[in-house]
Rosetta silent file (secondary structure, phi, psi, omega in degrees, C-alpha in Angstrom):
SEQUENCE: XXXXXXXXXXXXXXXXXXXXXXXXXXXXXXXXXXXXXXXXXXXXXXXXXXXXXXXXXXXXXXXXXXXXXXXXXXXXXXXXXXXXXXXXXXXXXXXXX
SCORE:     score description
SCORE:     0.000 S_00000001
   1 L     0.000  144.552 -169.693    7.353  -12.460   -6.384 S_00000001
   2 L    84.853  169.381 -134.101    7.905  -10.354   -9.319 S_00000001
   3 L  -139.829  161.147  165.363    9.783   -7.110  -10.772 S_00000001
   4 L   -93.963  137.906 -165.801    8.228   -3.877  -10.826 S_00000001
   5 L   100.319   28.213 -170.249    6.361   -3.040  -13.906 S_00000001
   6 L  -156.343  176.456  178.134    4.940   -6.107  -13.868 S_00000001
   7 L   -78.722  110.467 -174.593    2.071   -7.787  -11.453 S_00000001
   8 E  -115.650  135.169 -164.399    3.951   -8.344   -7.879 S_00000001
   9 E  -121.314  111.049  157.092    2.249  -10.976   -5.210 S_00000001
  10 E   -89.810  127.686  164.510    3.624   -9.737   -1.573 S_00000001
  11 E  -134.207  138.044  177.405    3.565  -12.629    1.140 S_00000001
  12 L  -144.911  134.089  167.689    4.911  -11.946    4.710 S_00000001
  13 L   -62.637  128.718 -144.673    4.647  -14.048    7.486 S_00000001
  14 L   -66.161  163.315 -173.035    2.199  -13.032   10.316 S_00000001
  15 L  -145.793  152.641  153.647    4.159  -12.175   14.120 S_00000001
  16 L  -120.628  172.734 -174.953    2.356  -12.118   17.349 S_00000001
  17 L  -125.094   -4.527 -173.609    2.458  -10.103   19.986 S_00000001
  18 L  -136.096  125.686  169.044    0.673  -11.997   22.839 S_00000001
  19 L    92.148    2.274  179.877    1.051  -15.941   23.355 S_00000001
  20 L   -96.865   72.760  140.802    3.652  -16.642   21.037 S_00000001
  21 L   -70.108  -42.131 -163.773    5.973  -18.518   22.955 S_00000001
  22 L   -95.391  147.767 -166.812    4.742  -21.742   22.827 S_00000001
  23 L   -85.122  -36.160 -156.822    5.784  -24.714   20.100 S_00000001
  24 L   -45.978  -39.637 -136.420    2.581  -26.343   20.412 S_00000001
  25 L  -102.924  151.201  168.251    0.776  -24.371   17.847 S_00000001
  26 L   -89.697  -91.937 -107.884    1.339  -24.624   13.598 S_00000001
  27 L  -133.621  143.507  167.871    0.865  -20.940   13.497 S_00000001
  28 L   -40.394  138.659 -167.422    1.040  -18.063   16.242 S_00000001
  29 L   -75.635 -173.594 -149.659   -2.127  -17.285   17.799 S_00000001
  30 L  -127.647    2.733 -179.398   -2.974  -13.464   16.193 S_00000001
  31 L     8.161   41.067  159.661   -3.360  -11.387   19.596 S_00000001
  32 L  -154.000  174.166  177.913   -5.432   -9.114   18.416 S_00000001
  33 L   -60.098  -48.999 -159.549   -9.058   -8.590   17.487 S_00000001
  34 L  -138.104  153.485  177.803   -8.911   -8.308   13.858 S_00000001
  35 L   -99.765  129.768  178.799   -5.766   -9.433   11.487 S_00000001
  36 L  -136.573  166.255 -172.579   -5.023   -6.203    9.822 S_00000001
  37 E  -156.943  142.011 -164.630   -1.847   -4.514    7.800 S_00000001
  38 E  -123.774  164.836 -170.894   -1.203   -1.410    6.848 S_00000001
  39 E  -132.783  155.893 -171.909    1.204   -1.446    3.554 S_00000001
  40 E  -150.141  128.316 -177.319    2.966    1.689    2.312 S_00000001
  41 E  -110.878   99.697 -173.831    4.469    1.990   -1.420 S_00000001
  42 E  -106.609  134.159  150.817    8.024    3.918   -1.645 S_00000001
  43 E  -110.110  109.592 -168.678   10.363    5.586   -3.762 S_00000001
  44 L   106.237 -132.345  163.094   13.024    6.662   -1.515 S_00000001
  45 L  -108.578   -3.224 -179.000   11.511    7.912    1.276 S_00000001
  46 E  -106.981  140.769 -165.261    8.481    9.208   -0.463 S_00000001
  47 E  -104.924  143.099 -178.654    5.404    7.292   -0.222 S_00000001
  48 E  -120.622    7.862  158.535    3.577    7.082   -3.428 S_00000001
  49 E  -155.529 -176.487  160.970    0.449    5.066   -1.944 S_00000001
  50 E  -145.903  131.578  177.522   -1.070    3.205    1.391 S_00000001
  51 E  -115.700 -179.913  153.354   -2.973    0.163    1.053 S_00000001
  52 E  -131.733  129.108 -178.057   -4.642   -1.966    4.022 S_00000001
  53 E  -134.393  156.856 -178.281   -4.797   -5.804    3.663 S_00000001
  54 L   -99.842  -25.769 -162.019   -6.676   -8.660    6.374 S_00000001
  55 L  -113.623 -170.427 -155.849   -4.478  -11.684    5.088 S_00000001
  56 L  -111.163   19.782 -158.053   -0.287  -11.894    5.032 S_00000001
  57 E  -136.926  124.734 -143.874   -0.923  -11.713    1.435 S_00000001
  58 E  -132.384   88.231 -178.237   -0.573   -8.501   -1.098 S_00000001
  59 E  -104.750  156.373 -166.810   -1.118   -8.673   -5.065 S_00000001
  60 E  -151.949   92.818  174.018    0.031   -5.099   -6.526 S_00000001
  61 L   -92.763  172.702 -165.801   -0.622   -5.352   -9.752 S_00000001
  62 H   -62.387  -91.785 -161.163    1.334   -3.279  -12.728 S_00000001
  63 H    -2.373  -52.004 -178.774   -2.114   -1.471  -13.194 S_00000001
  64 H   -76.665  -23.366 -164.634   -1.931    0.026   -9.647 S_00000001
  65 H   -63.705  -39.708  171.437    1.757    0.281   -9.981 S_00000001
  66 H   -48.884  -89.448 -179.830    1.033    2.636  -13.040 S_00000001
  67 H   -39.325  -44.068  172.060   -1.439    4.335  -11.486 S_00000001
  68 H   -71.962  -23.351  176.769    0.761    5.149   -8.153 S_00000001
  69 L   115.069   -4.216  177.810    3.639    6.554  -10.261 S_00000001
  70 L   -40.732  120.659 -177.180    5.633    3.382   -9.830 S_00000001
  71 L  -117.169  -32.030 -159.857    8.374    4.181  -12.775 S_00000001
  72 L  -122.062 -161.317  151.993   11.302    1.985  -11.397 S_00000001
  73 L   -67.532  155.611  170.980   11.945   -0.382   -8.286 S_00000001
  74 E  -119.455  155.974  163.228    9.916    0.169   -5.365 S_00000001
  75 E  -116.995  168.354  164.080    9.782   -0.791   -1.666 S_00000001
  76 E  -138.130  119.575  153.733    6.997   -1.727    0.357 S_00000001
  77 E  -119.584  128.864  161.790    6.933   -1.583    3.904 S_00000001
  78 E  -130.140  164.007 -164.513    4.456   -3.207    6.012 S_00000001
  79 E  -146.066  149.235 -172.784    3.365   -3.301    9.398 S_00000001
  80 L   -77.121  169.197 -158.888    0.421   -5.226   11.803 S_00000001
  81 L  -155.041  122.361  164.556   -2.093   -2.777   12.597 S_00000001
  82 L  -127.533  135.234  165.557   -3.432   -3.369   16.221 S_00000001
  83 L   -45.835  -17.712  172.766   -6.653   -1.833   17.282 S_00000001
  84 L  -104.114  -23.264  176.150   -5.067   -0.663   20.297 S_00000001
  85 L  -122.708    4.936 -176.738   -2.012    0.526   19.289 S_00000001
  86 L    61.079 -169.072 -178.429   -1.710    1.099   15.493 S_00000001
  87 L   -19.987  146.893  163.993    0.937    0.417   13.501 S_00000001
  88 L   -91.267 -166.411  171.583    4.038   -2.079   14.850 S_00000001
  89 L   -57.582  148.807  151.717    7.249   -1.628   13.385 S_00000001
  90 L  -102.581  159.344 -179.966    7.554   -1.500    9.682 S_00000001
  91 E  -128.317  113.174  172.066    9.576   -4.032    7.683 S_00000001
  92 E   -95.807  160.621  177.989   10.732   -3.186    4.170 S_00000001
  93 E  -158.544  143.216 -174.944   11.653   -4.808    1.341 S_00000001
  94 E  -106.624  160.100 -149.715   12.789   -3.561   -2.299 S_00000001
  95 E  -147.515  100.723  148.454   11.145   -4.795   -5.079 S_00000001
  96 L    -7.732   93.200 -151.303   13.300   -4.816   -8.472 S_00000001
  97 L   -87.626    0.000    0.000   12.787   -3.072  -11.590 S_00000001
C-alpha cells in the first residue's frame, strides 16, 4: 500500500518449505527455526538499501525512503532467509511514484 514518496506498508504472504502440503492447517507451518526476510530496495538494478524483517510485514516510511535516495518508483524484492541456506528466491514488486 502506497506510492513512493509517501509512507509504504509491504505485506507478503509467508511460503514454506517443509510440510506444506497439507489442507489441514490455516497457515503453513514455517520450516525453519526463526521467521526471517531479507528485503532489498531498487532502482533498476541498483540496490539503494537492505533491510531484515521477522513478520510478512514491511512499513518503509517516506523518511527512510528519503534517506535511501528513493527519488521516483522503487522495487522491493524480498526473500525468506533460512538459517541453513540463506536467501530463497527473491520476489519483486514495483512500487509507484
Amino acid at each position: 500500500q502506497g506510492r513512493a514518496g509517501a509512507n509504504v506498508l509491504l505485506r507478503w504472504i509467508r511460503r514454506t518449505r517443509i510440510e506444506g502440503d497439507s489442507w489441514q492447517q490455516l497457515e503453513v507451518p514455517l520450516g525453519e527455526d526463526n521467521e526471517r526476510y531479507a528485503l532489498r530496495i531498487l532502482n533498476g538494478a541498483t540496490i539503494l538499501a537492505e533491510y531484515s524483517a521477522t513478520t510478512p510485514v514491511f512499513p518503509y516510511s517516506a523518511t527512510q525512503q528519503a534517506s535511501d535516495g528513493v527519488t521516483a518508483g522503487f522495487s522491493v524484492a524480498v526473500a525468506q532467509v533460512s538459517a541453513r541456506f540463506g536467501p530463497g528466491p527473491w520476489k519483486t514488486l514495483a512500487v509507484a511514484p
